[in-house]
N, C-alpha and C positions, 0 to 999 in steps of 0.2 A: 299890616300886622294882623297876624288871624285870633279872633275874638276867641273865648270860654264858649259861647253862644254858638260859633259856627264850627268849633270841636265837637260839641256837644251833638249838635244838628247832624255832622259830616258821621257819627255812630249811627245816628236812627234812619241814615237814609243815605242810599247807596248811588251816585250820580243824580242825585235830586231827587229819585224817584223811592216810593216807599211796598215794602211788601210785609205786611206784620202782624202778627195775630192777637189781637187783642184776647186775654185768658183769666178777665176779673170778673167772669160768671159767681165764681165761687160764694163773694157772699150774698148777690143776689137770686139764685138756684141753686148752689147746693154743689154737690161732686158729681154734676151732672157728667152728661156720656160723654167720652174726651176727655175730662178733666179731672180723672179721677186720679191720675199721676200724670200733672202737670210736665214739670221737670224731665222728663223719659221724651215728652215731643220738642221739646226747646232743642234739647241737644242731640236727637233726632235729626233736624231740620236745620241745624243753625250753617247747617255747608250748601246746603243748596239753594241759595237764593232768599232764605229768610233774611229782610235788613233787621228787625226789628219786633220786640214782644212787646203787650201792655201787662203787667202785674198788681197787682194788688203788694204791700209792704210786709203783708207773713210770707207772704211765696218767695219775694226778695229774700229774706233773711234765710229762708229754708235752702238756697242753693246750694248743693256741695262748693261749687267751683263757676268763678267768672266765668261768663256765657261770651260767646267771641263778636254778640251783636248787643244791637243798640237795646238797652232795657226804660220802658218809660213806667215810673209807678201812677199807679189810680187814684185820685182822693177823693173819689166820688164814690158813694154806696145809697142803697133802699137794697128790701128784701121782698120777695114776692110773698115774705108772710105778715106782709105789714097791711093797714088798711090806705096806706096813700102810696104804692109803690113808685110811682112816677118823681114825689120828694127825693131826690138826690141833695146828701148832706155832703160836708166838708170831712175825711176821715184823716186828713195829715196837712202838712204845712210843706213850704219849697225848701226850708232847715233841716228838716226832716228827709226831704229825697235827695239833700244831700253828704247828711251822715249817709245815708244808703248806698250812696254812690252810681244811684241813679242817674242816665241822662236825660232824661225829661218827665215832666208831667204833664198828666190825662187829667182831663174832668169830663163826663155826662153831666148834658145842660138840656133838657126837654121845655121845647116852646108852645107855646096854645094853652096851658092850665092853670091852675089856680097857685101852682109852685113855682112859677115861673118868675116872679121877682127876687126870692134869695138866690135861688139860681145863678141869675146874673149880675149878683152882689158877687156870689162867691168867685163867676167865672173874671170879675172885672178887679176885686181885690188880687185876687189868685195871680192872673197877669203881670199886675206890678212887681208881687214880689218876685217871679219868673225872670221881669226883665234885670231888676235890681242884680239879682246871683246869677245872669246870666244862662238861664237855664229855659229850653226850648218847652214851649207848652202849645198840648195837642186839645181839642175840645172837639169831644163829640157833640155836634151839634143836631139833634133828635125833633121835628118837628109832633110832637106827642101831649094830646091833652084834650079837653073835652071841647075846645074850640079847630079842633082839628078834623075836620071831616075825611080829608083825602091827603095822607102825610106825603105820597108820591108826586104831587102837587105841584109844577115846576115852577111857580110861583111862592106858593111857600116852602117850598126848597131853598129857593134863591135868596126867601127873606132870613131865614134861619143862618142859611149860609155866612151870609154877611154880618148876620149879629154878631158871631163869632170872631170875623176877621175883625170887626169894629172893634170889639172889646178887647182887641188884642193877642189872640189866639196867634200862635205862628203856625198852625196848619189847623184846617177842616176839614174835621170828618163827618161824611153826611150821606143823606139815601141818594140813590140815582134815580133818578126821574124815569128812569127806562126806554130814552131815546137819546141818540148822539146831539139835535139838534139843538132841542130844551137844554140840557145839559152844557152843552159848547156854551149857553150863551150865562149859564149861572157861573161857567169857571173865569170867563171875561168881569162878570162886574163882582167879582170876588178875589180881592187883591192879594191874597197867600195862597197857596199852594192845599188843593182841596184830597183828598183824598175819600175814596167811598167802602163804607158799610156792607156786609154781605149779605145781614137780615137772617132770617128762619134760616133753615138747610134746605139747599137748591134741591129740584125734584131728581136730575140730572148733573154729573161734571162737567157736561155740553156747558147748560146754560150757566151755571157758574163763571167757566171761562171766556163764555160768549159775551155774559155783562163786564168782566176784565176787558176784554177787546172792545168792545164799545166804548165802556169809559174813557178807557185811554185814548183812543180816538179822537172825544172830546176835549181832551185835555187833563184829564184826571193825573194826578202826581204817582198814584199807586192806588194798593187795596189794604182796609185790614179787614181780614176775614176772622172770625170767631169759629161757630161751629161748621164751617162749610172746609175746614181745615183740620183743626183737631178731632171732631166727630169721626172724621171721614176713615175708611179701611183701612187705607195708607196716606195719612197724612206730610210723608215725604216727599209723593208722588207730586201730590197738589200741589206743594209748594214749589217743585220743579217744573209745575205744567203751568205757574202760574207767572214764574220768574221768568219763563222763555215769550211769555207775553210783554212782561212790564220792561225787562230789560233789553229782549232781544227783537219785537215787535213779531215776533211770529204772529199767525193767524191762531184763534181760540181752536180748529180743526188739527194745525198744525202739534201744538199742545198737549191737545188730547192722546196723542202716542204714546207721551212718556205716563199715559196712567194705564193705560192699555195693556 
């Protein structure tokens, strides 16, 4: 008998694997570049290979019209004009993404600081109620804070990692260590399915797609990318150049054609 949970799941992720752009900048920066009409790239991209967006619950409400992929709302926020930005509070409840009609929820959960205990109140209450209503929850999981010297750290990659799959998280999202090998061995002792970060905006769509081919390699489930997708010229492009990676194993060179 197939689960609410693996309906849910089977929206935000397309053969297992995830391609989705996380787009809840907003209330932490602003109507930064990209995201200044949201909505225009969702349905832009939602045919070529995007499985899945992250939202914030105004952006939800604001849709003209059902999006034909997976939508997971945010209830994590801080603002960059705050004096503790790194604090990610609680902005909604799992009742709430589901009047929305949301398929799952996001939290940002940053480990190494001085916020890092409500954090993983919220990320480990949050869980339960996820599992209770049957509803897939993703947790970025941010090695970030004053005890963090080296966040690419494949060590504290791996611990962060884990915090997440422990407390329940049905998928992690986290940085990439920057090598296949490190990385192979954090997706082995991390029991859900890990998905990675895109970070700042790539210097190059090379290297973008080149960390996509690598990850996966490793094992990675997918990517969400933020601004290294919405930013970008042609945000279509990437999201074609990135699905011929994640679904169809091309090479990152291979790829690169369809932005060419």
């Amino acid at each position: 008998m197939v689960s609410g949970h693996q309906i849910r799941l089977n929206r935000i992720l397309r053969k297992g694997k995830m391609l989705c752009i996380p787009m809840d900048h907003g209330i932490s920066n602003g109507p930064i570049e990209g995201l200044e009409d949201p909505l225009s790239t969702i349905y832009k991209c939602e045919r070529l290979g995007l499985t899945s967006v992250i939202l914030n619950k105004g952006i939800i409400k604001s849709l003209p019209k059902p999006t034909k992929i997976g939508v997971l709302v945010h209830f994590s926020s801080s603002t960059s004009l705050s004096s503790t930005p790194n604090r990610k509070m609680l902005t909604g409840t799992v009742t709430e993404a589901l009047r929305l009609g949301a398929d799952g929820v996001s939290l940002h959960i940053n480990i190494g600081g001085n916020e890092e205990p409500e954090m993983l109140e919220q990320l480990g209450l949050t869980a339960d109620q996820c599992h209770k209503w049957n509803i897939p929850l993703l947790a970025m999981m941010y090695p970030r804070g004053e005890n963090v010297k080296n966040p690419h750290d494949p060590e504290i990659v791996g611990h962060v990692a884990r915090i997440g799959a422990e407390c329940g998280a049905d998928i992690v999202k986290t940085l990439y260590t920057g090598d296949i090998d490190s990385f192979s061995k954090i997706v082995k002792t991390t029991p859900v399915p890990i998905v990675i970060a895109g970070g700042p905006k790539a210097k190059t769509d090379l290297d973008i797609l080149q960390m996509t081919e690598d990850a996966m390699n490793a094992g990675a489930k997918g990517v969400t990318y933020g601004r290294n997708i919405f930013a970008h010229k042609a945000p279509e492009k990437m999201v074609a150049a990135l699905a011929s990676i994640i679904f169809k194993k091309e090479s990152a060179k291979e790829a690169m054609r369809k932005i060419e």
